[in-house]
C-alpha positions in Angstrom: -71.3 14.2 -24.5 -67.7 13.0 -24.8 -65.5 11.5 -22.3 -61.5 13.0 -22.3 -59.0 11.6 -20.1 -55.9 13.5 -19.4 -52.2 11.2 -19.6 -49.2 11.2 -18.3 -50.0 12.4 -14.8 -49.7 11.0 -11.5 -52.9 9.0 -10.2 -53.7 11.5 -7.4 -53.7 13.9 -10.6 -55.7 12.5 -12.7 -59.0 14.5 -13.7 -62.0 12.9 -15.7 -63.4 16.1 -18.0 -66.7 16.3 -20.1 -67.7 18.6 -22.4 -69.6 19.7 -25.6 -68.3 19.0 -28.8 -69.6 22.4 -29.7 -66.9 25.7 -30.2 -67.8 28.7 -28.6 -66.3 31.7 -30.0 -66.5 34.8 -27.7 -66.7 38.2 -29.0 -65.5 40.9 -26.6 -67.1 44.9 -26.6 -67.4 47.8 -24.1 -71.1 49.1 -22.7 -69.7 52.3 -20.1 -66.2 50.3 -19.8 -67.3 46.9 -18.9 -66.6 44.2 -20.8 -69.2 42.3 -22.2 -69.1 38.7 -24.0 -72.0 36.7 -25.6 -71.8 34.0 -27.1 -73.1 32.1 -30.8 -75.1 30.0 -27.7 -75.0 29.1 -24.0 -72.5 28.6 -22.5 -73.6 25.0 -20.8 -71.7 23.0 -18.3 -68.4 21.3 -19.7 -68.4 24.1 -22.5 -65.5 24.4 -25.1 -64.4 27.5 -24.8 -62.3 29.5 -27.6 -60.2 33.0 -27.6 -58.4 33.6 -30.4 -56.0 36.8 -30.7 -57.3 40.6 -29.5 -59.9 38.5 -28.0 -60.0 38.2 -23.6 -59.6 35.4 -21.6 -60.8 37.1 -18.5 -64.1 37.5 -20.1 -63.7 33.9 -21.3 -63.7 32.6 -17.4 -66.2 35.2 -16.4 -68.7 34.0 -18.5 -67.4 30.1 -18.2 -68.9 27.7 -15.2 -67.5 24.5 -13.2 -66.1 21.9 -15.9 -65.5 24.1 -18.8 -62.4 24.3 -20.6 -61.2 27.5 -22.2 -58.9 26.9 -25.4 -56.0 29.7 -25.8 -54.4 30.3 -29.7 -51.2 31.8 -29.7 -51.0 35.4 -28.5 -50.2 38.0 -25.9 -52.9 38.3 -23.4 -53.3 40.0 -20.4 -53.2 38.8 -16.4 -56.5 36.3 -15.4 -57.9 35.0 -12.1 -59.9 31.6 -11.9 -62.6 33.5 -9.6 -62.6 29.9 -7.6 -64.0 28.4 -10.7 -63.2 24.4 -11.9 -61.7 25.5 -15.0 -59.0 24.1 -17.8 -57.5 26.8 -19.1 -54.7 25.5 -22.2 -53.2 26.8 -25.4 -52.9 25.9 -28.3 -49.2 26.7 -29.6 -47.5 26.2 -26.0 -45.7 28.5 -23.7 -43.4 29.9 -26.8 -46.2 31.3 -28.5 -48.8 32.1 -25.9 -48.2 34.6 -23.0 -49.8 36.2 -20.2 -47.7 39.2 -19.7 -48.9 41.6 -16.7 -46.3 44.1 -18.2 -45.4 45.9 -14.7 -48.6 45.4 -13.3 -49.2 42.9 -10.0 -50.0 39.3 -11.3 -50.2 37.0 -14.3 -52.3 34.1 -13.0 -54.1 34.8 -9.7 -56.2 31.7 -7.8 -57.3 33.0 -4.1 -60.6 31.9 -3.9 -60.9 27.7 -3.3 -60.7 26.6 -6.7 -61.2 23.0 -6.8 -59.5 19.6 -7.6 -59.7 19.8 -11.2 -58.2 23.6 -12.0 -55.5 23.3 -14.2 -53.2 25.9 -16.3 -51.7 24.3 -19.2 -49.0 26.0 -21.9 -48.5 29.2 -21.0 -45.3 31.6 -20.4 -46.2 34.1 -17.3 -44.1 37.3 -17.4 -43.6 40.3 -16.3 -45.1 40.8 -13.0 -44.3 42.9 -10.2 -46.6 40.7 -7.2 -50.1 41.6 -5.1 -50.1 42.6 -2.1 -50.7 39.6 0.5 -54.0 39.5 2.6 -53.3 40.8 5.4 -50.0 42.1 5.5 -48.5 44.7 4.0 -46.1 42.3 2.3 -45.4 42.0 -1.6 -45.6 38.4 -3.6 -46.3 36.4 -6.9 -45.2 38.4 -10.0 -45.9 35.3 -12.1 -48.7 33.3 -9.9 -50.3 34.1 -7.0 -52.3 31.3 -5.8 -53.7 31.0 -2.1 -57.5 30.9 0.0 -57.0 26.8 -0.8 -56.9 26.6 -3.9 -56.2 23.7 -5.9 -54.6 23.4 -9.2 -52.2 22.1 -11.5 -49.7 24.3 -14.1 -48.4 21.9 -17.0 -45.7 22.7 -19.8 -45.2 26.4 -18.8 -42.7 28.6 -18.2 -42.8 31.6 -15.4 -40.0 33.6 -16.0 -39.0 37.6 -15.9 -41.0 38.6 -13.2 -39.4 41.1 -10.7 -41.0 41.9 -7.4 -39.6 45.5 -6.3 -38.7 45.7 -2.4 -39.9 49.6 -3.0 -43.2 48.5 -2.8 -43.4 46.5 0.2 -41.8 45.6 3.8 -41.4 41.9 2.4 -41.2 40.7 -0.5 -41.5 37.0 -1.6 -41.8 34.5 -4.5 -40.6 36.7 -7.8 -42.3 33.8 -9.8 -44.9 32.5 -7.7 -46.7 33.6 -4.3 -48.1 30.2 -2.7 -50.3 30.3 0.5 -52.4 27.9 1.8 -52.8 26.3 -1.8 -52.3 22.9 -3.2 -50.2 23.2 -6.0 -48.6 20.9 -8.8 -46.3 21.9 -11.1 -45.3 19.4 -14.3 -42.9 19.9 -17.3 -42.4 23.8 -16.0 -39.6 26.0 -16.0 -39.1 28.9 -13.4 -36.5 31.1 -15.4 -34.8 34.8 -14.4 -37.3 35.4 -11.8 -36.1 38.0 -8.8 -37.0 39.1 -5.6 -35.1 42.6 -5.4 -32.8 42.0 -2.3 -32.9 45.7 -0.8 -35.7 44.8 2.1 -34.5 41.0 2.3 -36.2 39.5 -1.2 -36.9 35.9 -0.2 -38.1 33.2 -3.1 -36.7 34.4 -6.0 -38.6 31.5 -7.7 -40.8 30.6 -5.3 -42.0 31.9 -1.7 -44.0 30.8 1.0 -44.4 32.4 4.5 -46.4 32.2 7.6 -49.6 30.2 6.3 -52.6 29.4 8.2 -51.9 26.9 9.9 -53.6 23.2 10.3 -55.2 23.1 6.6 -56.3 19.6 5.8 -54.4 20.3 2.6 -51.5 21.9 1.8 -48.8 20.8 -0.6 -46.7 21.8 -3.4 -45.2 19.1 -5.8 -43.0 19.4 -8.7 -42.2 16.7 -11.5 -39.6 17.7 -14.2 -39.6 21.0 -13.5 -36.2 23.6 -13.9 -35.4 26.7 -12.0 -33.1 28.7 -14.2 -31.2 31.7 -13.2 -33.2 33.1 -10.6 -32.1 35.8 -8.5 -32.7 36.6 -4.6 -31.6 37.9 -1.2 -32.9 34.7 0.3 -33.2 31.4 -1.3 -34.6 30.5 -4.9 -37.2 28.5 -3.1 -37.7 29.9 -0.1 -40.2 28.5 2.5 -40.6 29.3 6.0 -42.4 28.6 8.9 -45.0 26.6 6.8 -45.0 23.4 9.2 -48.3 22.0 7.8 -46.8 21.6 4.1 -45.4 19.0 2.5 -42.9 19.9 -0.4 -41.9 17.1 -3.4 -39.3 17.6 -5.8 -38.9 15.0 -8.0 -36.8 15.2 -11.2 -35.9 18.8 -11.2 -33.2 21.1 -12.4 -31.4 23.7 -10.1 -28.7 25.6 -12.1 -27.6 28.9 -11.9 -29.3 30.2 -9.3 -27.5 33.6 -7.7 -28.5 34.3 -3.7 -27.0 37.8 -3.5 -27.1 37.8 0.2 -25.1 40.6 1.8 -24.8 38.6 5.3 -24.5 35.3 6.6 -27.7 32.9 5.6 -28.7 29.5 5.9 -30.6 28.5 2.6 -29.5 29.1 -1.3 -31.2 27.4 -3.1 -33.7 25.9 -1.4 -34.7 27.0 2.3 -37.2 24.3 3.5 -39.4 25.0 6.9 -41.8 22.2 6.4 -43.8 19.4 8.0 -42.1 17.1 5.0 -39.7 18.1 2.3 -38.9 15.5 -0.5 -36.5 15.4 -3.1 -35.3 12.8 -5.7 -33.5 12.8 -9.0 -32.8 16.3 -8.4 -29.3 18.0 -10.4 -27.9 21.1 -8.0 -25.1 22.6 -10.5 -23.8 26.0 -11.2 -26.0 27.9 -8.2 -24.1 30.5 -6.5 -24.0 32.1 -3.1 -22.2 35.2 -3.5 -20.4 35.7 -0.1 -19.6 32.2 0.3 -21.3 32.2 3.7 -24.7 30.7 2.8 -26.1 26.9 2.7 -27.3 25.8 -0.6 -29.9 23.7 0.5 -31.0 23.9 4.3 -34.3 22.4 5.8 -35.7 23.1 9.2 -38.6 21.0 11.0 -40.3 17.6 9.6 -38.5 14.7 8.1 -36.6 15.2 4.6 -35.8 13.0 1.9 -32.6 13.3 -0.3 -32.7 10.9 -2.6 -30.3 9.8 -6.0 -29.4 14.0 -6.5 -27.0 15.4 -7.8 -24.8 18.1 -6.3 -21.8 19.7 -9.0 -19.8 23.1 -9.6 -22.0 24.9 -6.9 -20.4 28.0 -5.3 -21.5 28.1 -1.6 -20.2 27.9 2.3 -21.9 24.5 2.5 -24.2 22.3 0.5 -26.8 20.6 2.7 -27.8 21.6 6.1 -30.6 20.2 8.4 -32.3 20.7 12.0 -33.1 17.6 12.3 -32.1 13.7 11.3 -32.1 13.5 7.6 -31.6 10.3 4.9 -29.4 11.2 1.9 -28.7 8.6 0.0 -27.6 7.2 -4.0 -26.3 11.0 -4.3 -23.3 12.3 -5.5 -21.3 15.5 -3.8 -18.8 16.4 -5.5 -16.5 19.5 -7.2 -18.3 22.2 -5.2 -16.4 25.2 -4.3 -17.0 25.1 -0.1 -15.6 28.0 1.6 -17.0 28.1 4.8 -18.7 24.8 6.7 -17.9 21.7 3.9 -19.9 19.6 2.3 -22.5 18.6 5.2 -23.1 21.1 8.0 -25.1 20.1 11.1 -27.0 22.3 13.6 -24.5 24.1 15.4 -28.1 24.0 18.5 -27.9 20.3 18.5 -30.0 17.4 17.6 -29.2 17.5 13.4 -27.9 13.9 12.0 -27.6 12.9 8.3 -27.6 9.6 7.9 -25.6 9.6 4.7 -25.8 5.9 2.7 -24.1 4.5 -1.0 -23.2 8.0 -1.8 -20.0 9.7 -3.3 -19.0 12.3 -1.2 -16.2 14.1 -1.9 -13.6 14.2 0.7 -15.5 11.2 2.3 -18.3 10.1 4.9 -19.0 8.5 7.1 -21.9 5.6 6.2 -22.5 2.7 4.4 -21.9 1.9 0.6 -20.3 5.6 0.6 -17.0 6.4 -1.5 -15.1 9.1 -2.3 -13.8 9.0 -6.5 -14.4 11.3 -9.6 -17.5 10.8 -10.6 -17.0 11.1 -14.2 -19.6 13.2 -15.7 -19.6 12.9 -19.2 -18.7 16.6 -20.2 -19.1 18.5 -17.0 -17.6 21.9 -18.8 -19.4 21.7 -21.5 -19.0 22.9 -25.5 -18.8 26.6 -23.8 -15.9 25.3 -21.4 -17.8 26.8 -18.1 -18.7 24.7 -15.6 -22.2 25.3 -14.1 -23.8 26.1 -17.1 -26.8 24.7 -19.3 -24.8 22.9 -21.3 -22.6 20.8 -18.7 -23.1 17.2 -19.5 -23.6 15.6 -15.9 -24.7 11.9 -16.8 -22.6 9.5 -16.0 -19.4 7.7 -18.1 -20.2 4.0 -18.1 -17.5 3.0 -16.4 -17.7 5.6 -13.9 -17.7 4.8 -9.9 -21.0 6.1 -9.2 -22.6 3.6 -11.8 -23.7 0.5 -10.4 -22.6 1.3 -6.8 -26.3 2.6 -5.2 -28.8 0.8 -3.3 -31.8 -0.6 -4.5 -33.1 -1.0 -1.2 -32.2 2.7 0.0 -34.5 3.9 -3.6 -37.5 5.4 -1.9 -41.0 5.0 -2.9 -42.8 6.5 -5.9 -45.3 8.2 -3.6 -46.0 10.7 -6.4 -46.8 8.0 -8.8 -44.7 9.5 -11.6 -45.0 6.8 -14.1 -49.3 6.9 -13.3 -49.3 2.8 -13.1 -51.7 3.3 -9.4 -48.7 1.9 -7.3 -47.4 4.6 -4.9 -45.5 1.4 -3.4 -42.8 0.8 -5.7 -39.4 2.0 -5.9 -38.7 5.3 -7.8 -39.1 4.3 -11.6 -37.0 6.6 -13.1 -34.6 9.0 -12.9 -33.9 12.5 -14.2 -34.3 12.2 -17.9 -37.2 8.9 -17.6 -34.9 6.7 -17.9 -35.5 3.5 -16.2 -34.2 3.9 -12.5 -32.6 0.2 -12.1 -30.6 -0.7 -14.8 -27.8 -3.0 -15.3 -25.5 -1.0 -17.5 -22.5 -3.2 -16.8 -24.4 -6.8 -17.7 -23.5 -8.9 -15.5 -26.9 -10.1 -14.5 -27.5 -7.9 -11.7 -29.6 -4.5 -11.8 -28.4 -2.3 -9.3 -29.0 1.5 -9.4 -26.3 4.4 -9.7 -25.3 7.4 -7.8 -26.6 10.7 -8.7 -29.6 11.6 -10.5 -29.0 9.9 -14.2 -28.8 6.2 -14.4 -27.0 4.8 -17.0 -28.1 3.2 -19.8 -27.9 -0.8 -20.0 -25.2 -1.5 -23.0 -24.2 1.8 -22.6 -21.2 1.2 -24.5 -22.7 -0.1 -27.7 -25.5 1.9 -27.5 -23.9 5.1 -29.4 -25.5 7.9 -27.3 -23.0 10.5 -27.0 -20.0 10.1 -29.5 -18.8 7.6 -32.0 -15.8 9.4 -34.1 -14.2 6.1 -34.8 -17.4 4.6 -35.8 -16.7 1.0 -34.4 -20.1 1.3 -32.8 -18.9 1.5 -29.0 -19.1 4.8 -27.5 -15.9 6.8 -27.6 -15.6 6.7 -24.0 -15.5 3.3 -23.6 -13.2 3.0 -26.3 -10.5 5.0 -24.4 -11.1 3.2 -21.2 -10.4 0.1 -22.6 -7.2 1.4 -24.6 -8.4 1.3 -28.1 -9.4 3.8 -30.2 -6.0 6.2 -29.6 -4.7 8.3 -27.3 -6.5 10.6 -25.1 -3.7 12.5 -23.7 -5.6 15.4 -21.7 -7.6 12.6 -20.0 -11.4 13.6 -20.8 -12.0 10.4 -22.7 -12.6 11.4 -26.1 -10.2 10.2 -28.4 -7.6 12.7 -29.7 -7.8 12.3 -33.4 -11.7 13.3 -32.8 -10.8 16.5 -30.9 -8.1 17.2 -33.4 -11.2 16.8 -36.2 -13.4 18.9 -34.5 -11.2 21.4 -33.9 -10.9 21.2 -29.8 -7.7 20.1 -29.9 -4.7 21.9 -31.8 -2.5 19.9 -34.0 -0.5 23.0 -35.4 1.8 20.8 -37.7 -0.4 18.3 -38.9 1.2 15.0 -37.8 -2.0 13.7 -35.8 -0.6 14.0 -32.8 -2.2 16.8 -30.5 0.1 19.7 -29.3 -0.9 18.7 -25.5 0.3 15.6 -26.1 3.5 16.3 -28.1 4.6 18.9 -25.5 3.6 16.8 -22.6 5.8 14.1 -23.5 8.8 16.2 -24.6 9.1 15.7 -28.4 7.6 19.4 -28.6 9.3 22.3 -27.6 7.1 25.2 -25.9 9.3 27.3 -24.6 6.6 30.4 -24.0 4.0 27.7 -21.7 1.3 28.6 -24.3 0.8 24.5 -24.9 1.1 25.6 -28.4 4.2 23.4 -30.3 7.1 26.2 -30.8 7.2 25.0 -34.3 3.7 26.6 -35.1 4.5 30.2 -33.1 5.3 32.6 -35.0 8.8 32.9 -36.2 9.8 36.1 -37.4 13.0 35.1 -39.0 13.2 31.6 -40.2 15.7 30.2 -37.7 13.3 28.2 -35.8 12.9 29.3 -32.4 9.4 30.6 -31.5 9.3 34.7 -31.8 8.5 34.9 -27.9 11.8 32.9 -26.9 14.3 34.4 -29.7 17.0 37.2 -28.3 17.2 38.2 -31.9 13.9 37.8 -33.2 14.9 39.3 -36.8 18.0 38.1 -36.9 20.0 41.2 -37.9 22.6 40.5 -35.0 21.1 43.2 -32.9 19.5 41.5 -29.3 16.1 42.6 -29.2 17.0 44.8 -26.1 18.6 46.8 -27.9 17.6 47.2 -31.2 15.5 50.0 -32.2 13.8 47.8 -34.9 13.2 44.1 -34.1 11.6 43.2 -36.8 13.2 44.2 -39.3 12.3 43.7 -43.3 14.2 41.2 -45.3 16.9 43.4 -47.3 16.7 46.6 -45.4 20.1 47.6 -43.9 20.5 47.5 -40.6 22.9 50.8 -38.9 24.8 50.1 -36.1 22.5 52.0 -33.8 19.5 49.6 -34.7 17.7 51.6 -37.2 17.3 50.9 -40.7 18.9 53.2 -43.4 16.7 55.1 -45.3 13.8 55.2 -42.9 13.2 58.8 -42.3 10.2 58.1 -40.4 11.3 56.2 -37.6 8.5 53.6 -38.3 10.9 50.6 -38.7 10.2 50.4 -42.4 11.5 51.7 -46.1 8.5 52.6 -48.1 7.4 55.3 -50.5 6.9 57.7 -47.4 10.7 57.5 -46.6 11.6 58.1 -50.2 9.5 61.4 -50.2 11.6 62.4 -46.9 15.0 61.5 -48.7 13.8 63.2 -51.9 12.7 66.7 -49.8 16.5 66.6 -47.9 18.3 65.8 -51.0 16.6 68.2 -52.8 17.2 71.0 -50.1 13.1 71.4 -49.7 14.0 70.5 -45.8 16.3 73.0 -45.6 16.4 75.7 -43.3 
């Protein structure tokens, strides 16, 4: 027998696994229209399972006990359920390559029956589910996953995307991606992509749903490490939780961009809507999520005590950002260039008894707290190559030198009750942030490691360590360069040097002189007389006298103002008639060419003649 260990998990995740060195493979046929599999021998405990393309994995659990692992190659497979077995179920190609599509049907990956500590789903995409119907009610959930009846597992390196639950088919619909009940459920290194909960009957969870579990289960959490939620779309809430006050939700390290709540009425939760015993999240980015009517709260949590911890909050479209019910610590966060139409940044409880104790956090328009400012953060690139805000591509890590950096609280930093980094101490401040970098850094060496705002630390030496751009090649990072007035100019203020932009073509330097247009117009020694911030000199000028085509009376020059002339823009040599039009052009199209001469040719002939 062999011994595996799995890495790179968190202690209280960690799983000790024997099994066979023997490979199983499993050959599927149909006695009356049940499937059958044998096997080249028994299947004995702690089995190595293989399924290889056209071949089941369905029949692969049926057959497999407590302890085995089943080993996927790529493929398209359809939807499984654990059956309350122990079971590792992994490909071998990753989620790209290896799919579990329930193409219209309920539910890719179903756990309802107590599946033990030790149940894991590893590598997988999940698509194309429409949910199962809830025990119970007559309610609608879990395209992707449905997992409930206690069960315990853990989905690594997998995407759930693409699953629609249809409000057609139910009085309530929840949790487009997954359906959790009374479960306990860790996600790691998984995405939860274009998911939706149709919004006709009030589609809560686009993402995610939870509703009404039993309650006072020993056990019943849901945690997420380095997970993303992508583009999900809902009536109510990407994440959407409620009345689930023996649960206990950790986010740490996630992404949150682009989510769309298409609410049709006032609402309290966006993004996430948190009715919990305990809700946690840390180095968490909130960017580019959108509330359509502007009345909602992007991320509101009701009951239990709540953590906010080193998040970012950017380029959101919402009526307010955070709302809570009861007191709530936010702290080493950034809030900043949201669009806030309706409550601002922080709404409390309009019932009473809702308190944010907000700490060494940049807030914009200011807070009241300790160790809080108010200043640009200066995200690297917050637009972007596409030059959209909100986006996947919006660079939100912090400039070195920006005010967030440096300006947190190591003492605020919360435990690493998760145990992300797996060293056994649940004690110890959050180790890192957002991208694993190191969460206490001294990027401004001067001897003191203090940690920044927002949910990327930056880098110690950041300025000589070449991360991001070095056009100049003097080995400091462009930014830095410009901050420190070397390196050139950086007239539109994004601190990348302009000879750079001008290089890679992002800034226009229409007559090649190395200064940018911007620049040359903003200072006055460049004419731009249409506002295009174009130089003049590079519009187009139809006549040579140089004054840009847009701004010319005359743009042809033939003495006639454009106003009046019937041709302004005129061919060099034709002859201009007093009336405007050009002699000789018998077609009125403000030319001379062989078509005219055919017309003159006819009339001087007499062929025109009547």
């Amino acid at each position: 027998m062999k011994s595996f260990k799995q890495t790179n998990e968190s202690s209280a995740l960690k799983h000790r696994v024997a099994w066979t060195s023997c490979s199983l493979p499993v050959w599927v046929t149909h006695v009356f229209g049940i499937m059958l599999v044998t096997c080249t021998g028994t299947v004995a405990q702690g089995a190595v399972i293989n399924v290889d393309p056209g071949q089941s994995i369905q029949a692969a659990i049926d057959v497999a006990n407590d302890g085995d692992e089943i080993v996927v190659a790529p493929g398209t497979y359809a939807p499984i359920d654990f059956l309350g077995k122990r079971l590792i179920i992994r490909s071998t190609g990753g989620p790209k390559v290896t799919i579990i599509d329930a193409a219209g049907g309920p539910t890719g990956v179903t756990l309802r029956n107590a599946e033990p500590d030790g149940t894991k789903l590893d590598g997988f995409t999940l698509t194309g589910g429409t949910g199962q119907t809830i025990p119970g009610t007559n309610w609608t959930g879990g395209g992707g996953m449905f997992i409930t009846g206690d069960a315990h597992v853990v989905v690594q390196n997998s995407v759930i995307t693409k699953n629609h639950l249809n409000s057609l088919k139910a009085f309530v619909i929840i949790g487009g991606g997954v359906y959790k009940g009374v479960s306990t459920v860790t996600f790691i290194d998984s995405e939860f992509s274009y998911n939706s909960a149709d919004l006709l009957n009030g589609g809560l969870g686009g993402a995610i749903g939870s509703l009404f579990p039993t309650i006072g289960t020993v056990e019943n959490t849901a945690t997420f490490i380095r997970c993303s939620f992508i583009g999900n779309t809902q009536e109510l809430s990407t994440v959407y939780v409620g009345n689930d006050l023996e649960s206990s939700w950790y986010f740490d390290s996630c992404h949150f961009i682009g989510n769309i709540m298409e609410q049709s009425t006032d609402s309290f939760g966006g993004v996430l809507l948190m009715v919990t015993k305990h809700t946690s999240l840390t180095n968490c980015l909130f960017s580019g999520n959108i509330i359509q009517n502007n009345q909602g709260v992007l991320l509101s949590v009701a009951g239990g005590d709540t953590v906010i911890d080193h998040c970012t909050f950017t380029n959101n479209v919402t009526g307010s950002l955070l709302y809570v019910t009861l007191a709530a610590p936010i702290s080493n966060s950034i809030l900043y260039d949201n669009d806030l139409a309706t409550f601002g940044r922080i709404f409390t409880s309009p019932f009473g008894g809702s308190t944010f104790n907000v700490k060494y956090s940049n807030i914009q328009g200011g807070h009241p707290g300790v160790g809080n400012i108010d200043a640009e953060p200066l995200f690297r690139d917050p637009l972007g190559p596409d030059g959209v805000a909100g986006t996947l591509d919006d660079d939100l890590r912090l400039l070195p030198f920006s005010p967030s950096a440096e300006t947190g609280s190591n003492a605020a930093t919360p435990a690493d009750i998760l145990d992300v980094d797996g060293d056994g101490d649940t004690t110890e401040a959050l180790p890192f942030d957002i991208d694993g970098l190191a969460r206490v850094l001294d990027a401004d060496n001067d001897g003191t490691a203090t940690t920044d705002m927002g949910a990327h630390e930056v880098p110690t030496n950041a300025c000589e360590v070449v991360a991001y751009l070095d056009c100049d090649g003097n080995g400091r990072e462009d930014s830095c360069d410009v901050f420190d007035g070397i390196g050139g100019p950086d007239c539109n203020g994004n601190f990348f040097i302009d000879s750079c932009e001008i290089e890679n073509g992002t800034l226009k330097d229409c007559d090649g002189d190395g200064l940018a247009d911007l620049c040359e117009i903003a200072n006055g020694t460049a004419p731009d007389c249409d506002g295009n911030s174009i130089d003049d000199a590079c519009d187009p000028d139809f006549d040579g006298d140089g004054t840009n085509d847009a701004c010319d009376d005359d743009i042809d020059g033939d003495g006639v103002l454009n106003s009046a002339d019937v041709c302004n823009a005129t061919p060099l040599g034709a002859i201009v008639q007093p009336n405007g039009t050009l002699l000789m052009d018998g077609d009125g199209d403000c030319d001379v060419d062989l078509y005219d001469y055919s017309i003159f040719q006819a009339e001087f002939s007499g062929l025109n003649s009547n």
